[in-house]
ZALUM-332588 format. One record per residue: chain; residue in one letter; z, x, y of N, C-alpha, C in turn. Coordinates in steps of 0.05 Angstrom, whole numbers, m for minus. Example, Ala and Ser with C-alpha at 12.3 -4.5 7.8 and 13.67 -1.06 7.14 Angstrom:
<sites>
A;A;156;264;m114;156;246;m90;156;264;m66
A;S;142;257;m45;143;273;m21;157;258;1
</sites>
This chain:
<sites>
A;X;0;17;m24;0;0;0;0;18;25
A;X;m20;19;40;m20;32;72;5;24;82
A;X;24;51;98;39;36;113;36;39;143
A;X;44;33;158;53;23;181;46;54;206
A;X;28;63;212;21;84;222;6;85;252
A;X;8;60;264;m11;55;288;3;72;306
A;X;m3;69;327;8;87;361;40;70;362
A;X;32;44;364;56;24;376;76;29;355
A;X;68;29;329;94;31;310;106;52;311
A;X;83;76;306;106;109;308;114;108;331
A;X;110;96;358;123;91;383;156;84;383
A;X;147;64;368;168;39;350;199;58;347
A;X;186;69;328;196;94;311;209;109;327
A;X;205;124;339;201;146;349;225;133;374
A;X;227;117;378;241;104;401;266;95;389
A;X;271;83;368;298;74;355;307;111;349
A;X;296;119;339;299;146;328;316;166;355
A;X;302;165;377;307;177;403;338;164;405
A;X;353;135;409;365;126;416;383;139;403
A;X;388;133;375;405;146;357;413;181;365
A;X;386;194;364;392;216;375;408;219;402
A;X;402;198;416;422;198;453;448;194;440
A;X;452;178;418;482;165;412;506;194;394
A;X;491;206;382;504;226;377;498;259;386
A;X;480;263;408;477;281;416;496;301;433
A;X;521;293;439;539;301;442;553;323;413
A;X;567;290;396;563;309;372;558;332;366
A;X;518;328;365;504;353;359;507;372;370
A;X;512;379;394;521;398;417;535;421;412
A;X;567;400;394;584;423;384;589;420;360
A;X;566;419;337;577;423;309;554;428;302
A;X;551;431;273;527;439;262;509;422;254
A;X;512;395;264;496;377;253;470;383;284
A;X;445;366;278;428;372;288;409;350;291
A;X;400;348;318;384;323;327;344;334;309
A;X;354;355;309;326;364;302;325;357;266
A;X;343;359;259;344;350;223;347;333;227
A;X;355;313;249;354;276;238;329;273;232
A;X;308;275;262;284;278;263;258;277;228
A;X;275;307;227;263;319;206;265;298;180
A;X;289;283;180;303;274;155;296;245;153
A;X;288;239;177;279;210;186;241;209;176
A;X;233;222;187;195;224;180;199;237;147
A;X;218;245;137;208;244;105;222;220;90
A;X;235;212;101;240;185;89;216;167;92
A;X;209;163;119;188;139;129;163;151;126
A;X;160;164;120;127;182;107;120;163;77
A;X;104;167;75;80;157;60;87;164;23
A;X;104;180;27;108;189;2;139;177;m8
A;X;156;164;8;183;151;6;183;118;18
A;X;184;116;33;184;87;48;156;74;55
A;X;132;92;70;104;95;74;115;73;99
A;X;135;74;113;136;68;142;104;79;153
A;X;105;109;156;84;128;176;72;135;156
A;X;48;121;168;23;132;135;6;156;152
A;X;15;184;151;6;204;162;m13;229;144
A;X;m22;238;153;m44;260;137;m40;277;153
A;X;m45;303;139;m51;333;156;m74;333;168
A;X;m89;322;158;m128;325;178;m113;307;207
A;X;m98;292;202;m92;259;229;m94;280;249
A;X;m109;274;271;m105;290;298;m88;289;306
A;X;m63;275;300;m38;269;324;m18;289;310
A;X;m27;292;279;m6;316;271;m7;343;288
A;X;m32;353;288;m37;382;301;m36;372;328
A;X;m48;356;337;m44;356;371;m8;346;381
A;X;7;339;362;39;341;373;45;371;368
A;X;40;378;354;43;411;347;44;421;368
A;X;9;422;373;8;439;401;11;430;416
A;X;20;409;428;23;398;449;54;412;452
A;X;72;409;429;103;419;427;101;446;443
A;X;90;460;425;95;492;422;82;503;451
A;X;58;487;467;51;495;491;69;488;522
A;X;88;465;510;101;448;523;127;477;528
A;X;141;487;504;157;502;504;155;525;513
A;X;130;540;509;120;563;518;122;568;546
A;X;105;543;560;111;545;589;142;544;599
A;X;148;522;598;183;520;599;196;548;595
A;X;193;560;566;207;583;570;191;600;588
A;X;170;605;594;156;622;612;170;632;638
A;X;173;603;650;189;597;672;219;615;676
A;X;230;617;653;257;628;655;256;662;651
A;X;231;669;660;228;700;661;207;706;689
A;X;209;733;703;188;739;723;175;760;707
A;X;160;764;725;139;797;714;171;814;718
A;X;172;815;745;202;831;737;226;838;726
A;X;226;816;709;251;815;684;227;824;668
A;X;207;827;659;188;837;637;197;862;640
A;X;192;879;659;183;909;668;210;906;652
A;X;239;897;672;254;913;670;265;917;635
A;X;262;898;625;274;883;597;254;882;579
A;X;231;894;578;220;899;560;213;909;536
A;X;238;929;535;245;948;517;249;937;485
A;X;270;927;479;278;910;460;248;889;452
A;X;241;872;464;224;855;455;195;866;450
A;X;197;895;462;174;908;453;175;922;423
A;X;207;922;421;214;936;394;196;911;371
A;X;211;892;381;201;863;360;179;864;356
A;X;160;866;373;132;858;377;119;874;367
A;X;116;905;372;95;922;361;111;935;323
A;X;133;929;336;136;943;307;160;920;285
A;X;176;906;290;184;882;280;166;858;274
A;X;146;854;285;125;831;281;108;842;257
A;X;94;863;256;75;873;232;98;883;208
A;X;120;881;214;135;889;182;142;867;173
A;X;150;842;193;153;815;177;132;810;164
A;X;105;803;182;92;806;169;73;817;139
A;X;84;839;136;80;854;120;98;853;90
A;X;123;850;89;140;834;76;136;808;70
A;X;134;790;86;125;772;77;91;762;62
A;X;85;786;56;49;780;46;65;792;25
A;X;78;811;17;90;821;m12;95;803;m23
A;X;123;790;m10;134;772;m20;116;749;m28
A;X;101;737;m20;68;717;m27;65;732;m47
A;X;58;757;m53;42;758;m76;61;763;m100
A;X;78;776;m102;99;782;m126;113;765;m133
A;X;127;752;m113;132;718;m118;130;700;m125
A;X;110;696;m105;92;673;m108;71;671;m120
A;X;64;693;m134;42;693;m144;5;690;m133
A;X;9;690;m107;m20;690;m96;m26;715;m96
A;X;m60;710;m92;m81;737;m88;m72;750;m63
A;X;m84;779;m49;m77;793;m31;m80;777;m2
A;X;m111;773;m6;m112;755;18;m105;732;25
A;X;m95;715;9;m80;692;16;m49;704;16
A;X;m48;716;5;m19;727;11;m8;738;40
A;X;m29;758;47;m27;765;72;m40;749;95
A;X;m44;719;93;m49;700;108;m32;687;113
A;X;m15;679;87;17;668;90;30;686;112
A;X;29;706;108;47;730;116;43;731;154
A;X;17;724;158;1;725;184;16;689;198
A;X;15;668;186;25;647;187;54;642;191
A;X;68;656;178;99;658;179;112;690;201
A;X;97;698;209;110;724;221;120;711;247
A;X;104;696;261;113;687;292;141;681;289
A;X;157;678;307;180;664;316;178;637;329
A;X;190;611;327;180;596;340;203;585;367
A;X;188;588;385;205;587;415;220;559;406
A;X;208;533;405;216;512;402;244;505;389
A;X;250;529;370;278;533;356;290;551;364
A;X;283;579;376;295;595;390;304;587;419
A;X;296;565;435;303;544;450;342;552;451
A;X;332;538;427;366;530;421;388;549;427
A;X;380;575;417;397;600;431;392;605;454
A;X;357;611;465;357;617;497;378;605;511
A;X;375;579;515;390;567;531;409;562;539
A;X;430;578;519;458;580;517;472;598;533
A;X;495;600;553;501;609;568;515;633;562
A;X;529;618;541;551;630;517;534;660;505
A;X;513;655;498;498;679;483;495;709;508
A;X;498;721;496;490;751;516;462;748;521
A;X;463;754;550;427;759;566;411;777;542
A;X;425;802;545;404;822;531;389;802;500
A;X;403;786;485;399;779;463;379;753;471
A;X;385;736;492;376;714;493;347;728;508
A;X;347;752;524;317;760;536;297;769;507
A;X;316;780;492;294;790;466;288;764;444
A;X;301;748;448;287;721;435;269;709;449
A;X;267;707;473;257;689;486;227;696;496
A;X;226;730;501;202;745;505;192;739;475
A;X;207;753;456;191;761;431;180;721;416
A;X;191;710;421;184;687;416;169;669;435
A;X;163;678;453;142;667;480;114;680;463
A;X;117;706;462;93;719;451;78;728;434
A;X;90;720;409;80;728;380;63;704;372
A;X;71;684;383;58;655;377;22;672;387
A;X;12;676;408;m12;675;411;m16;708;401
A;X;6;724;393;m18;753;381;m25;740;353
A;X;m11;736;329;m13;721;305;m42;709;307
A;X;m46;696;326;m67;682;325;m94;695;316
A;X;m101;709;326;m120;730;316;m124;744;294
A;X;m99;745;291;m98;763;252;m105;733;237
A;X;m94;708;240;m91;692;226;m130;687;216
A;X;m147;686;245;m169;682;247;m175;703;225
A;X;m174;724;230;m195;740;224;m194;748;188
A;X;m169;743;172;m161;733;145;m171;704;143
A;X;m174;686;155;m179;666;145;m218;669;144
A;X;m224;680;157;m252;686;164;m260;696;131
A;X;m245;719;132;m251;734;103;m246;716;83
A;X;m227;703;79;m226;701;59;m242;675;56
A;X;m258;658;79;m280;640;78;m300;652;74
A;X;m311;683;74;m323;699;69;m339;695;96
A;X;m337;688;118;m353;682;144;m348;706;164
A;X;m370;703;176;m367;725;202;m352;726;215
A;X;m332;756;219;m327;761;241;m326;763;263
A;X;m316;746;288;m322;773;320;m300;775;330
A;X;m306;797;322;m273;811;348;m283;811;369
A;X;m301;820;380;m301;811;411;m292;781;413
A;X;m298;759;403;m294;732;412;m272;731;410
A;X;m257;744;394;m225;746;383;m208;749;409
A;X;m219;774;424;m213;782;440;m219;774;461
A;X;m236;764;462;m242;744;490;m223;724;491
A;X;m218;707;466;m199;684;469;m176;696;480
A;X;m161;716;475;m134;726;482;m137;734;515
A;X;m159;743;523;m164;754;549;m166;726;570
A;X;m178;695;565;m188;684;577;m156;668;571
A;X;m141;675;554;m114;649;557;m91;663;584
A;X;m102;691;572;m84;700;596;m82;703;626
A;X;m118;697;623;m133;704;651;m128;669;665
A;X;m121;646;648;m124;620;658;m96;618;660
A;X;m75;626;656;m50;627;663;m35;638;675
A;X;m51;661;695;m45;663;723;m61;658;747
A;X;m85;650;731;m104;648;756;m94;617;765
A;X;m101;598;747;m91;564;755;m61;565;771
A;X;m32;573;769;m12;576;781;m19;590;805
A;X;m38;613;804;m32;630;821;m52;614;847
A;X;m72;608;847;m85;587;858;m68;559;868
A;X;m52;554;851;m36;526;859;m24;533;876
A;X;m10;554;874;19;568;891;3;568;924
A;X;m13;585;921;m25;587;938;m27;557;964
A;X;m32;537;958;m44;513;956;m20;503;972
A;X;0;513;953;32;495;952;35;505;981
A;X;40;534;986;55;553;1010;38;544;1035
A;X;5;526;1034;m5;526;1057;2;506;1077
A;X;0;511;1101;20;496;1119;6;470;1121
A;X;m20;461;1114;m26;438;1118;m22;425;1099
A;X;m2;429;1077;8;411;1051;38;409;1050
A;X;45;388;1044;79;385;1038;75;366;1019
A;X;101;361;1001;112;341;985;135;335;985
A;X;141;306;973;161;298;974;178;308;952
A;X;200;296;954;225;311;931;215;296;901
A;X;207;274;898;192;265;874;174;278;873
A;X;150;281;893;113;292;879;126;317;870
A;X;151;329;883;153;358;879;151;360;853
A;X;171;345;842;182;355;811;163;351;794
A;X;133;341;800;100;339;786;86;364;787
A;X;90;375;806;81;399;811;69;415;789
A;X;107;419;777;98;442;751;80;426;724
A;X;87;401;723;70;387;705;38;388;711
A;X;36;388;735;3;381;735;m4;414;731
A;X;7;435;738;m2;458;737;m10;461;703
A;X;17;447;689;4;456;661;m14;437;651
A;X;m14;423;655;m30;398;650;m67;413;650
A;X;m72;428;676;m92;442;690;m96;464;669
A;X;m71;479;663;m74;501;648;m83;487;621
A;X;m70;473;605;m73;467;586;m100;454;577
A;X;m113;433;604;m148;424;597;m168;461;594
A;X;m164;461;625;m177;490;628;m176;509;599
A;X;m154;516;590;m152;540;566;m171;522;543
A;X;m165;494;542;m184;482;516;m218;480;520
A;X;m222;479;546;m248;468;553;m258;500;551
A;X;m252;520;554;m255;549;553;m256;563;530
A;X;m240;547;509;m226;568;482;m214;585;490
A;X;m192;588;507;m189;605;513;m157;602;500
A;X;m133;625;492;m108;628;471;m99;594;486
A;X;m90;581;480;m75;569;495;m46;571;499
A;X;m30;590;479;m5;596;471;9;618;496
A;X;m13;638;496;m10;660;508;m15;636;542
A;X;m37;626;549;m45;620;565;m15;601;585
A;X;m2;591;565;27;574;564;48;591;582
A;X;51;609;577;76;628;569;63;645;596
A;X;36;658;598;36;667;623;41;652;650
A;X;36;621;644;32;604;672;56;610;680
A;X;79;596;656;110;604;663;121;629;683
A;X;113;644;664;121;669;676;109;665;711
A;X;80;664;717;76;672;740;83;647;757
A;X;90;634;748;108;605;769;136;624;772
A;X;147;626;757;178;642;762;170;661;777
A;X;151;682;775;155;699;790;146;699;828
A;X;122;681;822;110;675;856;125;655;859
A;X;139;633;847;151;601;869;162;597;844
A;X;189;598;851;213;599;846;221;559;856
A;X;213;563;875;216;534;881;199;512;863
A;X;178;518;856;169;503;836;180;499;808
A;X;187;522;795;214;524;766;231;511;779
A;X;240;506;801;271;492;807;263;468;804
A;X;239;456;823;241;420;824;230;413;794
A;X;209;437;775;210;423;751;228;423;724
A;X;242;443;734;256;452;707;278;421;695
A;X;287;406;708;297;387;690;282;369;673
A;X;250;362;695;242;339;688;214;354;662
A;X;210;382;657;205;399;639;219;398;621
A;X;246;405;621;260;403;591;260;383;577
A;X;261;347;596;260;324;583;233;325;571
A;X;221;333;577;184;329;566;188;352;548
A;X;194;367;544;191;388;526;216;375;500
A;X;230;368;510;254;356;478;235;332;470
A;X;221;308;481;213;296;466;184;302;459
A;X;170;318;466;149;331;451;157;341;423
A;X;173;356;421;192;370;406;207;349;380
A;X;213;331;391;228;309;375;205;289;359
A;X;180;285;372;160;277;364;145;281;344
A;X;141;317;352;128;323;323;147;340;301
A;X;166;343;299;186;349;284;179;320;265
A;X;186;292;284;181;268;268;159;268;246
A;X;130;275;253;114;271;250;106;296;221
A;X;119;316;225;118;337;206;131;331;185
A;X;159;318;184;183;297;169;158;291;155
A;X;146;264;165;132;257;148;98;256;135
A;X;102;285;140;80;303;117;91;310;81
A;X;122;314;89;132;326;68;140;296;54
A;X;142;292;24;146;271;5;156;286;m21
A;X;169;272;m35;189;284;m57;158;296;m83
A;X;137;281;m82;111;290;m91;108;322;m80
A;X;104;321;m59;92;343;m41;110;374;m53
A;X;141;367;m51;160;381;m57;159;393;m86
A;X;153;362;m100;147;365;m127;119;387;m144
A;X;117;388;m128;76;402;m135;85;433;m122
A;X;115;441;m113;115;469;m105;137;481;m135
A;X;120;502;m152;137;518;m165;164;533;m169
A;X;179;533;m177;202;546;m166;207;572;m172
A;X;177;586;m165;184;610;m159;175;605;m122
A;X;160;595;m111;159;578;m93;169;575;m80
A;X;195;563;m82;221;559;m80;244;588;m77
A;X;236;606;m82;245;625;m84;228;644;m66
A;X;205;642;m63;203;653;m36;200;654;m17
A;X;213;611;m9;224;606;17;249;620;31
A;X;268;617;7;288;629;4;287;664;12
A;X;270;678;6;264;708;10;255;714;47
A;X;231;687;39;217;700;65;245;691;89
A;X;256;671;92;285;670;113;299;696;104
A;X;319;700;82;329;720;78;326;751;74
A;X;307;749;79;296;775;76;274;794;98
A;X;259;778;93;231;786;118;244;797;140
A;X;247;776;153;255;776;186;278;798;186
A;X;304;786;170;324;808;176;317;834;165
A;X;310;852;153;306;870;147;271;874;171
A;X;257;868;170;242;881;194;252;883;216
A;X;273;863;221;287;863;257;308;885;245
A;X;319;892;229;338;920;221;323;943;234
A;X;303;947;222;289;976;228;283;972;259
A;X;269;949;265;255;957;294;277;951;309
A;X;302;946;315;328;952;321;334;965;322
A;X;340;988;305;357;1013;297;357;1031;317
A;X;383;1033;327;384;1059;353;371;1046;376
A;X;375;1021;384;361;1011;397;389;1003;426
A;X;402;1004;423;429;1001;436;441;979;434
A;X;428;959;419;442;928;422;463;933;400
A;X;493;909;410;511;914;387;507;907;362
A;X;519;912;345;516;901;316;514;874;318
A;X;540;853;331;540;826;319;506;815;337
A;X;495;826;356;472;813;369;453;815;352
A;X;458;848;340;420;848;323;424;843;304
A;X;453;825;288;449;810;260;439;781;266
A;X;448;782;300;431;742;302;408;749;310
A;X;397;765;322;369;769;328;350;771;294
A;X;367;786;278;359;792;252;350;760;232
A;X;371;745;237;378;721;228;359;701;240
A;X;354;694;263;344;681;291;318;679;295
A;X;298;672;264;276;692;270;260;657;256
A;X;268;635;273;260;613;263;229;606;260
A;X;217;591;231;189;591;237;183;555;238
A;X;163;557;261;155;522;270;128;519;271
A;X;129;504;293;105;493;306;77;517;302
A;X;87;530;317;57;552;314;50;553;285
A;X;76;564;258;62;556;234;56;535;219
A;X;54;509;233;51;483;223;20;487;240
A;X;10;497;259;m15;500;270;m34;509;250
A;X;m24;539;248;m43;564;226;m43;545;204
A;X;m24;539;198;m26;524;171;m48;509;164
A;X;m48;482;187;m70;462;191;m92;473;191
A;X;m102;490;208;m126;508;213;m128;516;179
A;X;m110;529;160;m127;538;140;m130;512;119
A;X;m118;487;120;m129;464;117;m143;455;114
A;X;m151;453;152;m187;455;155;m205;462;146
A;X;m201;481;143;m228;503;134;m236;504;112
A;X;m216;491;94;m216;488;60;m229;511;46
A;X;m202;539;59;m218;558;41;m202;557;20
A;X;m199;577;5;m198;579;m27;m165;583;m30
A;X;m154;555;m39;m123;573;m43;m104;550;m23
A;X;m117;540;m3;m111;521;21;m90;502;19
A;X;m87;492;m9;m68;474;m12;m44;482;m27
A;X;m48;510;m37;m23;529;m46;m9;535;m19
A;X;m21;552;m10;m22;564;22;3;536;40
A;X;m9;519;43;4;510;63;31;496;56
A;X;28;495;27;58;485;10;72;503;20
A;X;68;525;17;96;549;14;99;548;47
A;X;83;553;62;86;549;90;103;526;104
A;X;92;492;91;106;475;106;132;486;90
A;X;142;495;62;172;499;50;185;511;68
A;X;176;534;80;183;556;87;196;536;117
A;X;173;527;127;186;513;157;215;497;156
A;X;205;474;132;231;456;128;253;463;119
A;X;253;501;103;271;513;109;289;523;131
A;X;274;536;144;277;542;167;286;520;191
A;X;276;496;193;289;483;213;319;470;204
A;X;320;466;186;348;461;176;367;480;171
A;X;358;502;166;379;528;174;381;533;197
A;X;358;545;204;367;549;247;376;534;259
A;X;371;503;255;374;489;276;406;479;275
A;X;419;488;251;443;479;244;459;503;241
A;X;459;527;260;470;543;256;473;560;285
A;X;450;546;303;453;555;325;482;552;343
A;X;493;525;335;528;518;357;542;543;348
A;X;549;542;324;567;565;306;562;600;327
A;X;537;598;327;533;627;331;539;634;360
A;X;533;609;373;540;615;406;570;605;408
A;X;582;591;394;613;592;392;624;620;388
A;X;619;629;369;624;654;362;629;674;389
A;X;601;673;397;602;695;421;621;687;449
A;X;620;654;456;641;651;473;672;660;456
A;X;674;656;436;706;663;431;707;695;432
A;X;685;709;424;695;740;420;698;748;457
A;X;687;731;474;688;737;502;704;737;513
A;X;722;711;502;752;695;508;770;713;500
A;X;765;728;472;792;748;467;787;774;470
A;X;760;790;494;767;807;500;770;805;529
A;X;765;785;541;782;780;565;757;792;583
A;X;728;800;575;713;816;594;705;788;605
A;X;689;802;622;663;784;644;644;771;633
A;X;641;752;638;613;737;628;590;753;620
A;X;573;732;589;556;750;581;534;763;605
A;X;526;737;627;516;750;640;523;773;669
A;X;543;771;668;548;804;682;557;817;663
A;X;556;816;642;562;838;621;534;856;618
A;X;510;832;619;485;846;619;467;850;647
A;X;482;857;659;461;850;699;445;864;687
A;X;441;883;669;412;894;679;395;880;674
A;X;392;861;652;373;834;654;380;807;668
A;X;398;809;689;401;778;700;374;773;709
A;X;378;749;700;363;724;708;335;730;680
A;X;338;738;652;314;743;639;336;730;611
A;X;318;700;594;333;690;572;344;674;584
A;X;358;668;618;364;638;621;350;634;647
A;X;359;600;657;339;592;674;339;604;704
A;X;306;623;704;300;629;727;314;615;760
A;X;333;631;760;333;630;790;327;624;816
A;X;320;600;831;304;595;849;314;603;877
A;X;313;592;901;316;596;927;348;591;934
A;X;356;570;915;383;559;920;400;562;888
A;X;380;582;879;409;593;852;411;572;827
A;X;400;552;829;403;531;813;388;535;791
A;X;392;530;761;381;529;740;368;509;733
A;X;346;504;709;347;484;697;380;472;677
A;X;370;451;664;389;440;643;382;460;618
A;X;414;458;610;404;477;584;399;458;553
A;X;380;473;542;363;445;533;382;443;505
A;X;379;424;490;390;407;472;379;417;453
A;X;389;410;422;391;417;401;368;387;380
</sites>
């Protein structure tokens, strides 16, 4: 029997669902329960494979376009809470992640695919290309915490702004092969050049626009501002091909750094649009997964969901850490903290699409790997920033952030004209 899958119903849905989430979101705040696993726990019940409330498919456009709509939604948002100048200065650490922590997860995790799990090299090291990103959308959850140390919350927040759009490229160019289709790295590279080139040119153009004396707005058009900029960014990067991930994450950044006043009037009415983007397709991902779906994954499978969380990430964030100056208890959550989402529910889809060889192995272990992952991170994040407010409380020092000036204002919300932050976003 078809169930119940129109606009107005998952609306339906999606709206009783929200409420509940308002009613115990407090709760969620300070314990380990999690508005993001109701979500999650709610779309696999009402999916197609348990109740068939939401009769959803992976081809459905609304799956991949809540995706990206999520993960671009977040990108910018966190963008915002960094300048070029917190880059220069604080770049150290998230450069560790990136050049040399990103290709060993990766790299680990294509082992683990094949010894494991039993796939061939190249699908193995496609998984591996699919699961290496971090996903901001759950690293969210720590950025935004006041409680967490700057230094820790800047190397999540960079390294997870940015891996979403390098991945992209390796993902292509394995999936190419192993479709046995042409390569171009120039195009490869053009996409990464034209996301970055539309994410400061569109802001930087607006800004412009904003500062001229024959324009003003009111205290409402204000707080549209940052929306229509991404809105601009976001048509522009698609009508272009151009990264749209990277393209996200730079707008951010160069709004924080030229108009400051613009991150201020949008940053509240941004985070509300970015939690229910977020809440939306979490729903919508819920119900992809069915006790079938679960059922058709091996339990060795199962075992290297289990690996790739426990193992990958922490052990590559070990080495590209090491001697790096951060304390121990930071680079076991940075080690730990290494949540995978949206961007790999993207790659995933994409190798879906393409129906190359292996596609429906491939994206089992991937969505496992996610629904692992959001139910661990997302229920472990209060604990960890509890943690760090109490060890603060009984050494009697200064707040995490003058503990770290040398990154103030990089990992929480950018700073504007009058000091004011955004809201720190929800769980």
């Amino acid at each position: 029997m078809r169930g119940y899958g129109t606009p107005v119903e998952l609306l339906l849905v999606f709206a009783v669902l929200l409420f509940v989430g308002v009613l115990f979101s407090g709760l969620a705040h300070r314990t380990v329960l999690s508005t993001a696993v109701l979500f999650l726990l709610a779309g696999f019940v009402l999916g197609d494979g348990v109740t068939g409330v939401l009769d959803l498919q992976p081809e459905d456009e609304i799956v991949v376009g809540l995706a990206e709509l999520a993960l671009f939604s977040v990108l910018f948002t966190d963008g915002m809470r960094v300048g070029f100048s917190d880059l220069r200065t604080a770049w150290r650490l998230p450069g560790r992640a990136l050049v040399l922590g990103m290709p060993l997860t990766f790299g680990i995790t294509a082992l683990l695919a094949h010894y494991v799990a039993g796939l061939p090299w190249i699908q193995s090291m496609l998984v591996g290309a699919v699961l290496a990103p971090t996903d901001p959308v759950f690293a969210s959850a720590i950025v935004g915490r006041e409680e967490v140390p700057g230094r820790l919350r800047s190397l999540l927040n960079v390294e997870s702004g940015v891996n979403d759009g390098l991945a992209l490229p390796v993902v292509l160019v394995l999936l190419s092969v192993l479709a046995r289709d042409d390569v171009s790295y120039g195009a490869l590279a053009t996409e990464l050049a034209v996301g970055i080139g539309i994410g400061f040119a569109v802001p930087a153009l607006a800004i412009l626009l904003i500062r001229s004396r024959f324009t003003s707005a009111t205290p409402l058009y204000a707080s549209l501002g940052g929306l229509s900029i991404g809105l601009m960014v976001l048509g522009l990067a698609n009508l272009t091909h151009g990264n749209l991930f990277l393209a996200a994450f730079t707008a951010g950044v160069t709004i924080a750094t030229f108009a400051p006043q613009v991150e201020k009037s949008f940053a509240e009415f941004g985070e509300l649009v970015t939690e229910l983007l977020k809440l939306a397709a979490i729903l919508v991902f819920g119900a992809l997964i069915s006790p079938a779906f679960l059922g058709e994954i091996p339990l060795n499978g199962y075992l290297f969901a289990v690996l790739a969380l426990l193992l990958a990430r922490p052990l590559a964030t070990a080495v590209s850490l090491f001697r790096s100056g951060l304390p121990t208890p930071q680079k076991a959550v940075a080690a730990w903290f290494g949540p995978k989402g949206f961007a790999s529910v993207v790659y995933g889809l994409l190798i879906l699409e393409a129906d190359a060889p292996g596609a429906d192995a491939m994206f089992h272990l991937i969505a496992l790997v996610i629904v692992a992952s959001i139910v661990a991170h997302s229920s472990t994040d209060v604990p960890i920033a509890h943690a760090f407010a109490r060890a603060e409380a009984r050494a009697g020092r200064e707040t995490p952030e003058e503990a770290d000036a040398d990154v103030e204002g990089v990992g929480a919300p950018h700073r504007g004209w009058t000091g004011v932050g955004g809201p720190e976003r929800d769980r």
